[in-house]
Every structure is written in C-alpha cells, then in structure tokens.
N, C-alpha and C positions, 0 to 999 in steps of 0.2 A: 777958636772955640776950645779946645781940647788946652793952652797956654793957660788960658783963665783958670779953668777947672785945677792944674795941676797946681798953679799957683797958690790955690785956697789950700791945696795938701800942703805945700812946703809951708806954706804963713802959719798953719795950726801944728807942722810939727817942729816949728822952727827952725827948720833945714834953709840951709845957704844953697843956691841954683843960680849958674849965672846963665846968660843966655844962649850961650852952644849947649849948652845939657836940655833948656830947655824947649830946644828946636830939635835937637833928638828925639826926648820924650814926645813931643807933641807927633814927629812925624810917625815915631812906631807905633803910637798910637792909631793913626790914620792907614797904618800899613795893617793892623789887626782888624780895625772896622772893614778893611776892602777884603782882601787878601786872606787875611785869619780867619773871618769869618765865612768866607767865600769857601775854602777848602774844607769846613766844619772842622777846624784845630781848637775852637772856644765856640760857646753856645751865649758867651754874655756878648749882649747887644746895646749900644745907645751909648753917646757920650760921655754921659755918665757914669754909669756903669762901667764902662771900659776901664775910664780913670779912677775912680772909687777902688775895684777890683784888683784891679792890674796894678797899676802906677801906683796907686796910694798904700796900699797893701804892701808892696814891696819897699816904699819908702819907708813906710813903719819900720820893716824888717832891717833896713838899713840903718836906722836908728840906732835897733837892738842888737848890728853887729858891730856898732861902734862903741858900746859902752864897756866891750873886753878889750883888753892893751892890744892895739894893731898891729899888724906888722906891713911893713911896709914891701911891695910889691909881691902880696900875699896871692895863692893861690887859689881859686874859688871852684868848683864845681857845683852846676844846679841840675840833681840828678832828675829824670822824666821830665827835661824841661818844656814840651809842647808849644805853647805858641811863645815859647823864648821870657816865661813868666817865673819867677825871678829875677834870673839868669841876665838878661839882655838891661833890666832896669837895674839893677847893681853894677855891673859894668858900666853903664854911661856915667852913673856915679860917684864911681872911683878908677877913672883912670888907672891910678899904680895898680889897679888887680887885674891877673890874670885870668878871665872867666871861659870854663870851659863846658859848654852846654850839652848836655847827652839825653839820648833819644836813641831807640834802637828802631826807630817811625820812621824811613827814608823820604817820605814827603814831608814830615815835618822838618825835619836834617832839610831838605833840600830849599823849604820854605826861610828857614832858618840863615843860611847860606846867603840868599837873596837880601833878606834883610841889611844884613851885615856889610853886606857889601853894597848896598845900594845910602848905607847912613857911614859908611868906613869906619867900622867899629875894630879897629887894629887888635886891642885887645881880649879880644870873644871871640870862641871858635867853637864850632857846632862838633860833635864826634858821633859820630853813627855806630853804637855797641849798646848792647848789652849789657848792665852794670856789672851783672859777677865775673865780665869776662874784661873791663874795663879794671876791676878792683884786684887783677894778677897782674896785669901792665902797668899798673899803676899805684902801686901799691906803696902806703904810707908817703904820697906825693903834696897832699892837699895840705893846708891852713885850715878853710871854712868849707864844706856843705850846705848844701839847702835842699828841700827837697818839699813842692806845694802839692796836695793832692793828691800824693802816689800812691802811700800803702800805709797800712796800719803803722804805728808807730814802735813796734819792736824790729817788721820787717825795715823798715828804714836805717834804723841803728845798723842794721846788720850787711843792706845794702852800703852804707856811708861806713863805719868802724875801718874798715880794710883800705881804706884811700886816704885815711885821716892821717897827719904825722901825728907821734906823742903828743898832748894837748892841746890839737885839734875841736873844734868847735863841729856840731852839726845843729844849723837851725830849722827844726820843724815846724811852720802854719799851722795850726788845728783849729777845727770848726768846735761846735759846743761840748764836745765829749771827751776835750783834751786832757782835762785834768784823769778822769777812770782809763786813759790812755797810756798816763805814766806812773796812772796805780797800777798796771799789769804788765810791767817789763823788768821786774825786778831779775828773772831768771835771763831773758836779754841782756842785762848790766853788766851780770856775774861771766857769763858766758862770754864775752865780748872786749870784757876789761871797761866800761865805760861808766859814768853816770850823769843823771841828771842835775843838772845845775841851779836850774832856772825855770820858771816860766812866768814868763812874758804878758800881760794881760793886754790884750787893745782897749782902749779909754773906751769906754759907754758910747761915746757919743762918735765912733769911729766905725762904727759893727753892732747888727742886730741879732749876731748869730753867736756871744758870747769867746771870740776866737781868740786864741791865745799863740804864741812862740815857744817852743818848748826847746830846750839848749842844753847836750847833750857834750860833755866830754869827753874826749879818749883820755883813758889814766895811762896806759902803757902799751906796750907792742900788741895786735890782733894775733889771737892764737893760730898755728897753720892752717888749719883746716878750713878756716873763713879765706874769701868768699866759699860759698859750697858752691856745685851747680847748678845752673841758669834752672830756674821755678822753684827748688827745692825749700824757698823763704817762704817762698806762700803757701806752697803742701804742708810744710812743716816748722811753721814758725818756731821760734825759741819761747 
C-alpha cells in the first residue's frame, strides 16, 4: 500500500528510488501510522495522507536540496524534528549525509531511537537538546538545515544561523503565508549575517495550501552573541 503511493511521488518528481529506500520509506511509514500516531507525535491520519505529507513533502525538499552544488558526506540537521519528518526521509535518501534529528521531546527522542534502530538507519541520530544550547556545541558544524513547522520564519534563521558553516543552506517548508514571511525578516538577515536565496514553490498540483521552500544562506561567521538563551527567540524575535 504505502510502495504504491510513494512510487506515484517519485514517478512525478522524477526521483531515482531503488528498492532498500523504498522498504525503508514504506516501513516508517507504517511505523508512524502505528506508533506515531499512537503516541500523538502527528495528528495526520490515513495512507494517504501520511505519504502526501510526510514522504512526498520531504521528497520535494530533497529535490530542492539538490539543485545547490553538494557536498558530499554533508552534514544535515532537521531542527523540531518530531515524528522524524524531514529528517528520517532525507536520510534514507542520501546515504552519504549525516542526519542529525533534535527534539528537546524525550518521548519523541525516544520514539525516534526505536525507529532508527529497528529500520538501522547508521546515519541518523536523534539528540535530545534544546536548539540554543545545541547551536554553542555545535557551532558553525552543519552543511544544510531544515526545519518543518517550528516557528516563524526569522525565529528559524536564528535558531539554524549559529550551526550553519560559512555558506550553509537552511531550508524552510511554509504553508500559504510564505512569501509576507520573508517580506519580514529583513532586520533577521542583517542581524544574523544571512540571506534569502530562493523560494521554492510546490507545483499546483502537489499542495492546496500554496506552500513554498524558503532557502536561506549564511554569508559569513554568526555574530557572538547568537544563539541567545533558551526562549529568548520567541519573546524577542529579531
């Protein structure tokens, strides 16, 4: 069931899937129908949906991270990743990345864990932090970002900037209001060192919600004082 489905994604975006990726995909899928939804980590339901959503969604994005020069055995973080959504589907997709899922959720971290190791996804690993306290450890580590769902899109920047190396990528998902999203982060750009590159549109016939990619580069080093501390983005966005 869930083979089929994914299938019709890869055939319309003409993505290459041989069949260990696509007994991956199909099983985490069936691990989110049981288990993700069992735990309330996602609230979409149905075959369909799961794979439209999740899988196909992410596939898109995969797309859109391949159309910047790759690097090869780049390093990924999918920040708030929740029920492993980006995060887990770009990983099975490219092998050479190193994907590293964060969540400061310990059931989800723990939900996440089990996946992983029940599909031996070698290169994915769950970290149970806190971003601003992940982006002092870690700092200037990363290739690519992503980040579906989490926060407005300046607090993102500012979450993701501090984990970025030099010309670093962060790809944002957004639902219909993407665009008046990165009409209002100009003083984020300036603040941060970054700017926006790109966006991304989903074909019409892929999304009825208008949703775009929004792709973000780091121009040069994050100034010291980023990350701030833990909530300070959302109080006090840039």
């Amino acid at each position: 069931m869930y083979k089929e489905l994914i299938l019709q994604w890869t055939s319309e975006l003409k993505t290459e899937i041989d069949d260990s990726k696509l007994f991956l995909l199909s099983n985490y899928c069936s691990s989110i129908a049981t288990n993700g939804i069992q735990k309330g980590f996602t609230n979409i339901k149905g075959a369909k949906n799961i794979v439209d959503r999740h899988v196909g969604e992410s596939l898109f994005l995969n797309e859109c991270i391949h159309k910047y020069p790759n690097v090869d055995n780049a390093k990924l973080i999918d920040i708030g990743t929740g029920v492993g959504v980006p995060g887990i589907i770009l990983g099975i997709m490219n092998k050479n990345y190193l994907v590293d899922l964060l969540d400061s959720n310990k059931k989800k971290i723990h939900y996440l864990k089990s996946v992983i190791e029940n599909l031996q996804l070698n290169n994915i690993n769950p970290i149970d932090q806190r971003v601003e306290d992940l982006g002092k450890d870690k700092k200037e580590f990363y290739e690519y970002a992503v980040a579906k769902a989490v926060a407005p899109l300046s607090i993102l920047m500012e979450y993701a900037m501090p984990l970025l190396k030099i010309n670093g990528l962060l790809f944002a998902p957004k639902g219909s209001d993407s665009r008046n999203e990165a009409y209002n982060v100009e003083n984020a750009s300036k603040e941060l060192a970054c700017e926006i590159i790109d966006i991304i549109e989903f074909p019409r016939n892929f999304t009825a919600n208008n949703q775009a990619i929004i792709v973000v580069k780091k121009l040069k080093k994050t100034p010291g004082h980023f990350p701030r501390k833990s909530g300070i983005a959302i109080k006090r966005p840039l």
